[in-house]
C-alpha positions in Angstrom: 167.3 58.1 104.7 165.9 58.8 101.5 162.5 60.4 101.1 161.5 58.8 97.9 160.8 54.8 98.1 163.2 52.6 96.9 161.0 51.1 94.1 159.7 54.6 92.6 163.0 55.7 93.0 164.7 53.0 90.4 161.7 53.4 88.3 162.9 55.0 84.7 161.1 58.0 85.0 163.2 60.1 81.9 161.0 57.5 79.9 157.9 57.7 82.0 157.6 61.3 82.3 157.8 62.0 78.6 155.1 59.4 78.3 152.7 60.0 80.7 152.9 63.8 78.6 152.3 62.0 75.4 149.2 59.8 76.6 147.7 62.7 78.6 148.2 65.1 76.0 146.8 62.6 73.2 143.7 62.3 75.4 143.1 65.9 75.2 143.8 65.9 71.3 141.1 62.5 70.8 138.7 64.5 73.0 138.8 67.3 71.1 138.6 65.2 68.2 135.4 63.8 69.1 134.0 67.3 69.7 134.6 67.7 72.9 133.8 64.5 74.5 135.6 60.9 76.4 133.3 58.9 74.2 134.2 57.3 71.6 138.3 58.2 71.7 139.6 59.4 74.6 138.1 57.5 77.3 139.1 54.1 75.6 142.5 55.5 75.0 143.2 56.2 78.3 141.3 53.0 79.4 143.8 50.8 77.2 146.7 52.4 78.3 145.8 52.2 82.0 145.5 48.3 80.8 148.3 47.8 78.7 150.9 49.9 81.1 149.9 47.0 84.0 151.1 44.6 81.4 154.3 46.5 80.8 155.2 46.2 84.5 154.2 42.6 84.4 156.6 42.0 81.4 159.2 44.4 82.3 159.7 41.5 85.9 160.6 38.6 83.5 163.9 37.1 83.8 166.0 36.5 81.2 166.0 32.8 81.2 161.8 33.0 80.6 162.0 35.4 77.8 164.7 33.5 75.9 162.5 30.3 76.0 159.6 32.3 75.0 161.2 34.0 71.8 160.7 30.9 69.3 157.3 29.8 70.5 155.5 33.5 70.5 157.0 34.2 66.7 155.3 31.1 65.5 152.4 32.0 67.5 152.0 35.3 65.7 152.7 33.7 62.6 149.9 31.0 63.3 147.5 34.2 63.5 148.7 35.9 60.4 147.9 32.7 58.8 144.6 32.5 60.7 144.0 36.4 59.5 143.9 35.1 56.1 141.8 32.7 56.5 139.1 34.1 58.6 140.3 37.6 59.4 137.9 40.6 59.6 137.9 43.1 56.3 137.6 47.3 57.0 138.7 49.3 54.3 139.3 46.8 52.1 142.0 45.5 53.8 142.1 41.9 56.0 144.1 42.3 58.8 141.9 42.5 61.9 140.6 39.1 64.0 137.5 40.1 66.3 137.9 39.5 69.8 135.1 40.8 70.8 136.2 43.3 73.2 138.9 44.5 70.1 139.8 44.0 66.7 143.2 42.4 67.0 145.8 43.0 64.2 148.7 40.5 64.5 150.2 41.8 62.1 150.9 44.8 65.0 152.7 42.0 67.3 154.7 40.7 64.7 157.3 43.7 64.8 158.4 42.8 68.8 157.8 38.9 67.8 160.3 39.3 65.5 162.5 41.1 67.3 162.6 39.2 70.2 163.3 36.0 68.0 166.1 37.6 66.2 167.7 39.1 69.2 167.5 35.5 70.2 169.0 33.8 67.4 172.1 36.2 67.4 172.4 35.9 71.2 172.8 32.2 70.1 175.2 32.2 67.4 178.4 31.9 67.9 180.7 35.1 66.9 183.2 33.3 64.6 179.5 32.6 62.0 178.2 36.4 61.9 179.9 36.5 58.9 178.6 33.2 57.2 175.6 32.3 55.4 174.6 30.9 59.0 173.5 34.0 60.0 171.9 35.6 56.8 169.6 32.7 55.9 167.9 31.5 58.7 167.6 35.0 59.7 166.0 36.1 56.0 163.4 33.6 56.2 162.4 34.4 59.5 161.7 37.9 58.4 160.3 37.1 55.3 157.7 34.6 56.5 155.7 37.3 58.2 156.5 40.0 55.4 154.7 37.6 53.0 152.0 37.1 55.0 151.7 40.9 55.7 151.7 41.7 52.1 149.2 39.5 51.2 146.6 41.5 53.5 147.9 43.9 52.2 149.9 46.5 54.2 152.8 47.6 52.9 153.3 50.0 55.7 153.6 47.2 58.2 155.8 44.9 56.5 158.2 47.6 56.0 158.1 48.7 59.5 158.7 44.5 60.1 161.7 44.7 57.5 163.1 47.9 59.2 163.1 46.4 62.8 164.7 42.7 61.4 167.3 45.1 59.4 168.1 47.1 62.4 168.8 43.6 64.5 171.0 42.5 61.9 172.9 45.4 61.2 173.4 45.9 65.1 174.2 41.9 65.6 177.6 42.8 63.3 176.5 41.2 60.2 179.1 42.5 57.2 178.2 45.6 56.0 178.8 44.9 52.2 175.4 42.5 52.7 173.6 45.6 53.7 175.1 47.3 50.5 174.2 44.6 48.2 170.8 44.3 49.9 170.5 48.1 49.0 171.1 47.7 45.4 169.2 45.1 44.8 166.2 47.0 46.1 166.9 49.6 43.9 166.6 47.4 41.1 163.8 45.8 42.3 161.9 48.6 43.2 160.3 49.5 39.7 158.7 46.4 38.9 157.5 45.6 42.9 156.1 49.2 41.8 154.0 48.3 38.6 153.9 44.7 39.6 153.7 44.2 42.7 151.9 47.3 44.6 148.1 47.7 44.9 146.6 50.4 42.2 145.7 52.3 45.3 149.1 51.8 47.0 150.8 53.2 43.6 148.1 56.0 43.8 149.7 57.0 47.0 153.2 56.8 45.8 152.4 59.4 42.6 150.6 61.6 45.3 153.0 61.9 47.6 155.5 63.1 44.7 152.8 65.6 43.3 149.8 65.4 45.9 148.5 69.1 44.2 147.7 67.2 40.8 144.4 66.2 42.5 143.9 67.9 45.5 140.5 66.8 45.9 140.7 63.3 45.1 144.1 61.2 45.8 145.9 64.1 47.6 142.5 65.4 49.6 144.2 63.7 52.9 147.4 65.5 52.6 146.9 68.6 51.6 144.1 68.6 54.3 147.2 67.6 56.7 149.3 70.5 55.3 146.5 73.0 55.7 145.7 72.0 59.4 149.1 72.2 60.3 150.1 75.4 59.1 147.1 76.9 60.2 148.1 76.2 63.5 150.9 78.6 63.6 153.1 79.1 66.6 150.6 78.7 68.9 147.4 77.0 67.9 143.8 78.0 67.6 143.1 77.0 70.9 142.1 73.5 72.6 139.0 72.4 71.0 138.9 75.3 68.4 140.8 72.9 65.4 138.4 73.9 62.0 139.8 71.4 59.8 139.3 68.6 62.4 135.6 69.9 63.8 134.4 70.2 60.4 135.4 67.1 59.2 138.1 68.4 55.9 140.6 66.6 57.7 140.8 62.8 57.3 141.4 60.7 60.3 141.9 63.0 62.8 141.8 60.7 65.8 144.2 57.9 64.3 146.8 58.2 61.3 146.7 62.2 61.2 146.6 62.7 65.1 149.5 65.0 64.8 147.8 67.5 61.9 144.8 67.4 64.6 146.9 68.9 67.4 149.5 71.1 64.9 146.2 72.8 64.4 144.9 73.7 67.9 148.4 74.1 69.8 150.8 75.2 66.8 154.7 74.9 66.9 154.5 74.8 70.5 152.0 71.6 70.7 154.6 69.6 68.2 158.1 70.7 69.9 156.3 69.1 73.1 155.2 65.9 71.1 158.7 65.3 69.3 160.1 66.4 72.8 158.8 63.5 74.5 159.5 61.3 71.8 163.5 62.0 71.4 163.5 61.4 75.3 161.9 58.2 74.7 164.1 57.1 72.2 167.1 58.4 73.8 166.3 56.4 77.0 165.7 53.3 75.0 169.2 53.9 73.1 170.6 54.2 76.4 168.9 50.8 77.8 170.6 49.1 74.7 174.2 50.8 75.0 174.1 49.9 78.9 173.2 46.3 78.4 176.3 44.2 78.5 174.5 41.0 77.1 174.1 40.5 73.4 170.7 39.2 73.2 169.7 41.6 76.2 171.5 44.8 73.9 169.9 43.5 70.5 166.5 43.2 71.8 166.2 46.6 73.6 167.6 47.9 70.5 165.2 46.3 68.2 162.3 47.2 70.8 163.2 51.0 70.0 163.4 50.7 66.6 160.0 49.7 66.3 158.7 53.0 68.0 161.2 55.3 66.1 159.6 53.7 62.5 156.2 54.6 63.9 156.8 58.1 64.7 159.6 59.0 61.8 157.0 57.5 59.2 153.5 59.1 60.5 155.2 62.4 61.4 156.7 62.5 57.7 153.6 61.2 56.3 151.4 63.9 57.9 153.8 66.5 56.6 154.3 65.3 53.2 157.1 64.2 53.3 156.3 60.1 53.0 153.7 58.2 51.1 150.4 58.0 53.5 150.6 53.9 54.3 148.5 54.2 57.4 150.9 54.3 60.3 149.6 55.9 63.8 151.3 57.6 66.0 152.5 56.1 69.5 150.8 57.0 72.5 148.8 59.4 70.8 146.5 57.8 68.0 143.4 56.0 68.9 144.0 52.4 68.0 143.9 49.4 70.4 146.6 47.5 68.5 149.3 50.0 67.6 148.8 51.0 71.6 149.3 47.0 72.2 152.5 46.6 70.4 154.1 50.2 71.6 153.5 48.8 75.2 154.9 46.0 74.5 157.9 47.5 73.4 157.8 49.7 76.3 157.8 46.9 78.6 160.1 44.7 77.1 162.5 47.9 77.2 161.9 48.3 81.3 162.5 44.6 81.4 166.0 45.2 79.7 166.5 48.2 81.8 165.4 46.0 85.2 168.2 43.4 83.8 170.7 46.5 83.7 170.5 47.4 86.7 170.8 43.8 88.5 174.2 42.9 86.2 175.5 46.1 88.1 174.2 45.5 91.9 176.0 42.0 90.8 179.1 44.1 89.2 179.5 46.1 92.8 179.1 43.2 94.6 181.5 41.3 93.0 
């Protein structure tokens, strides 16, 4: 007889653990962040995830059946509220992307990225194999992706829609469209990418872009947030300065230190050690959702889990790169970590819909041993 319960027991604790260390370690980081106190970052963070990790469970018992009939209806919902955004949407930073709920400032744009994947894993779950290599499963497919890029755009947030584009690309590319399309795709981009740049792009979105390539030309102006970043990381050293000792953060030289540069914030106080531990818990994340997608023998169940972890690897690959210089600052947080009631939304979403997959996994093979 087996000490543990049956129903911890076949929970997927390789994700759980890792993430429970990212949220509790995040709380200390917002905390600190506020100079040392809950209020007003750490006590809501762990509040929401508290709230947002009883929704996971909730979504991770759906059957299959439910969530395929739901995929169409919740993208056009999200798309009604993108549209609704623009028309009476709440402005911060110059931007319009927020509706206020009152108890939150909702950013639909956020649940776009699962919407979209969750319609797309749908469509190809649909299509018959002999068409993946038609115009049958490019078109419809491109418009539903570019509806909400549009829309996204116009806010505008580039960082979003890109982090929309990269989970639609990754559905496609996964669902077996031909690869030449991808190639093609590719160089059109290229050639596009010029004018979208003097054409198309914001004058502060084009500020970034010349920043990121020399941030040092104007270290006090456009590149004050990253070379702040750089500083407070590399101050850090191998082992911090010590919980709730972070200069750059306390004294307020580094920008956002409780949302898009989270990471510089705890580089600083726990050093090499602190960011082994955060990208630790993140490849076991993402290797555990890889693993969900690889197990699942259905192809809208394989494509969706698969475009569920997509969405968190563009969150962390782009903040962690844009903290270190490495990638244009477009206002990405990190996962579990950041304070933000939308980003924490959509990763739990993603997180649940993952368990969900994983739940589904495991019942094929009770079924498989049965059988």
């Amino acid at each position: 007889m087996s000490v543990i319960p049956t129903p911890v027991a076949r929970q997927p604790w390789m994700m759980l653990f890792p993430l429970f260390i990212l949220i509790g370690f995040g709380g200390l980081v917002l905390y600190s962040a506020a100079g040392g106190s809950l209020d007003p970052y750490a006590g809501s963070h762990l509040l929401r995830f508290g709230v947002f990790l009883v929704m996971a469970i909730v979504l991770s018992l759906f059957p299959p059946d439910i969530v395929k009939l739901a995929a169409y209806p919740v993208y056009v919902l999200v798309l009604i509220l993108l549209v609704v955004v623009e028309a009476i949407g709440f402005v911060g930073g110059g931007s319009q992307r927020w509706l206020n709920l009152g108890f939150m400032q909702l950013q639909p744009s956020e649940l776009m990225k699962p919407a979209l994947v969750l319609v797309l894993a749908r469509f190809y779950g649909d299509l018959p194999v002999g068409m993946i290599g038609t115009w049958r499963a490019l078109v419809p497919a491109g418009i539903l992706i570019g509806l909400p890029i549009m829309l996204v755009l116009a806010q505008p947030d580039l960082g979003t829609s890109l982090a929309i584009a990269f989970g639609g690309g990754v559905v496609m590319f996964l669902a077996g469209l031909p690869l030449r399309w991808f190639l093609m795709a590719g160089a059109a981009a290229a050639v596009i990418a010029p004018l979208a740049f003097f054409f198309g792009l914001q004058p502060y979105q084009q500020r970034r872009v010349f920043t990121f390539l020399d941030p040092e030309n104007d270290p006090l102006g456009d590149g004050y947030h990253i070379t702040q970043s750089k500083i407070a990381i590399g101050s850090g050293g191998f082992s911090g300065k010590g919980f709730n000792e972070g200069t750059q953060s306390h004294l307020h030289y580094l920008p956002e230190p409780h949302t898009d540069f989270i990471f510089a914030t705890m580089a600083e106080e726990w050093g090499f050690i602190g960011g082994v531990v955060v990208i630790g818990c993140f490849a076991l994340i993402l290797y555990w959702a890889l693993s969900v997608a690889r197990n699942s023998n259905d192809r809208f169940a394989k494509l969706l889990a698969a475009g569920m972890g997509a969405t968190i690897f563009f969150y962390v690959a782009i903040n962690l790169m844009m903290v270190m210089g490495l990638a244009p600052v477009v206002g990405i947080p990190l996962p579990f970590m950041s304070h933000g009631g939308s980003s924490m939304l959509t990763n739990m979403i993603c997180i649940g819909t993952l368990m969900m997959v994983y739940r589904w996994n495991r019942q094929q093979g009770r079924k498989g041993m049965l059988g």
